[in-house]
C-alpha positions in Angstrom: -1.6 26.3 -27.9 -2.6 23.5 -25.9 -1.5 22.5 -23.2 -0.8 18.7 -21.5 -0.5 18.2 -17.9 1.3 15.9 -16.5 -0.2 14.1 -12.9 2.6 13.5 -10.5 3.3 9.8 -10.0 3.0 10.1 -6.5 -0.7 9.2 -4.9 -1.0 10.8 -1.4 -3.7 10.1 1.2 -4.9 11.9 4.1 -5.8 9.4 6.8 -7.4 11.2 10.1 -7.0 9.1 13.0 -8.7 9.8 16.2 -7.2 9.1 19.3 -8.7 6.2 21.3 -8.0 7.8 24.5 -8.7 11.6 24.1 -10.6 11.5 20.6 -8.5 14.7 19.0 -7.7 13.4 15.6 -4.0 13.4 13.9 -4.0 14.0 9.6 -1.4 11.4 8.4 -0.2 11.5 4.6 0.9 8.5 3.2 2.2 8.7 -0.5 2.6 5.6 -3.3 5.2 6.6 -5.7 4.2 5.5 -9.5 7.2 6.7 -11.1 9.7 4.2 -12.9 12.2 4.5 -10.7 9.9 3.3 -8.1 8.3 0.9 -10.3 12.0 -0.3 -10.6 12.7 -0.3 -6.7 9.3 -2.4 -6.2 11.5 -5.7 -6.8 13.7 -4.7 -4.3 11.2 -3.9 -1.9 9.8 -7.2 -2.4 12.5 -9.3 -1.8 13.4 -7.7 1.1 9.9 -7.9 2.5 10.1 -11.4 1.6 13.0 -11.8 3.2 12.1 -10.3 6.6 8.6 -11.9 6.2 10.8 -15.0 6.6 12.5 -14.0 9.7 9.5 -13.3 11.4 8.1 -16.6 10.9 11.2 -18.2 12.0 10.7 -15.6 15.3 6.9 -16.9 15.8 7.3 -20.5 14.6 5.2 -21.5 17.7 2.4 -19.6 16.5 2.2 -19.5 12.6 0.0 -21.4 11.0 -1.7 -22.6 14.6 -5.2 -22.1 15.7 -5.8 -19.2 18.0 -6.3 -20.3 21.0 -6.8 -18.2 24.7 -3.0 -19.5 25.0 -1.5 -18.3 21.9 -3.9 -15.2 21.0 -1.3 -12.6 22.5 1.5 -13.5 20.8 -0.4 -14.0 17.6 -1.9 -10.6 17.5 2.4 -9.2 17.9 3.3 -11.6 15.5 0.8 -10.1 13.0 1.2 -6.5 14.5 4.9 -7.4 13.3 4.0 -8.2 10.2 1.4 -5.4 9.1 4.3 -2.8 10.3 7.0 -4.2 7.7 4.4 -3.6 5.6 3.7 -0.1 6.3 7.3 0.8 7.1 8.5 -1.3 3.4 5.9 0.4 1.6 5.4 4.1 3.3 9.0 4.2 5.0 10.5 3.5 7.9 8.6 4.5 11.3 5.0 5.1 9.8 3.9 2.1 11.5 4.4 3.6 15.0 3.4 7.1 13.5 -0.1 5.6 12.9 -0.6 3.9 16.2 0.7 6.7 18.3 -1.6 8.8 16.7 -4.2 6.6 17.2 -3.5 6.2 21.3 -2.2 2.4 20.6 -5.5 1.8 18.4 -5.9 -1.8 17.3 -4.2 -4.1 15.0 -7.7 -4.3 13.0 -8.1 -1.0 12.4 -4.9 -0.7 10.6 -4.6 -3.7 8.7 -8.2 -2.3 7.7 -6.3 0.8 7.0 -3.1 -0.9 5.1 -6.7 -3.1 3.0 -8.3 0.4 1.9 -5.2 2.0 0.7 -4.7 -1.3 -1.2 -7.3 -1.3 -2.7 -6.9 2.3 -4.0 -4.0 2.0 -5.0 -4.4 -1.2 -7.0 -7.8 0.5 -8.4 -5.6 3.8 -9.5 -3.0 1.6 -11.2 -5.6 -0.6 -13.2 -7.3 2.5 -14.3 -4.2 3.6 -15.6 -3.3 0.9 -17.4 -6.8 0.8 -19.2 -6.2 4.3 -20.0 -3.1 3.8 -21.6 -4.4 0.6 -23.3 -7.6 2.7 -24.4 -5.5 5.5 -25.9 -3.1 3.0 -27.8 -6.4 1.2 -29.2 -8.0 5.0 -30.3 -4.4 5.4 -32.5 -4.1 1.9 -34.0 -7.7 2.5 -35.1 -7.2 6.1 -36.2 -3.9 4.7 -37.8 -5.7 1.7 -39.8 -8.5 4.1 -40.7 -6.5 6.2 -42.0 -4.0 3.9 -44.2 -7.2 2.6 -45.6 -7.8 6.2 -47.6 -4.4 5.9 -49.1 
């Protein structure tokens, strides 16, 4: 008999962060859920991001959109500290933002937007390669299929 395995449709990573101050490192594990439910929930998520995105632009008015300048430079960098932890906190839930950057001592607004980039990037990867691989399989059967008519 054979038998078919089905991968979860969650994708966990395990981010190490070291600790600016005291250089012990913290394992963090983030997971991106594939299923349909979630799939279904995305549009939710998105609007409300949106919608919060919004807000904070409203908050930072005075800053979005300018040129950094010695001036504005602080409340830039919250402004987009703000913003990258809605994104972490919409899309890994609520508090992971400050779990990451207590872990990391405070560590820097670069390091984990660079962070939020490479999971992106995975993740958008993981999902295209799916995709091909369903596309790839339904191509194999309407071949096989055609091939086979053709006998008949």
């Amino acid at each position: 008999m054979e038998k078919i395995v089905l991968e979860s449709s969650v994708v966990k990573f395990a981010i190490e962060i070291e600790n600016k101050n005291d250089g012990k490192t913290t394992e963090v594990v983030l997971g991106v859920d594939f299923s349909d439910e979630a799939l279904i929930a995305e549009k939710a998520k998105a609007d409300l991001r949106k919608k919060k995105i919004a807000q904070l632009e409203d908050e930072y008015s005075d800053v979005v959109g300018s040129e950094l300048t010695d001036d504005n430079i602080k409340r830039a960098l919250e402004a987009f500290s703000k913003t990258l932890q809605l994104a972490f906190d919409t899309d890994f839930g609520a508090g992971t933002y400050d779990k990451l950057a207590k872990a990391s001592g405070g560590n820097s607004f670069i390091n984990l937007l660079i962070l939020y980039q490479r999971i992106d990037q995975i993740v958008s990867s993981k999902i295209e390669a799916k995709l091909a691989n369903i596309q790839r399989k339904s191509d194999n059967r309407k071949a096989h299929y055609l091939k086979n008519r053709k006998r008949h």
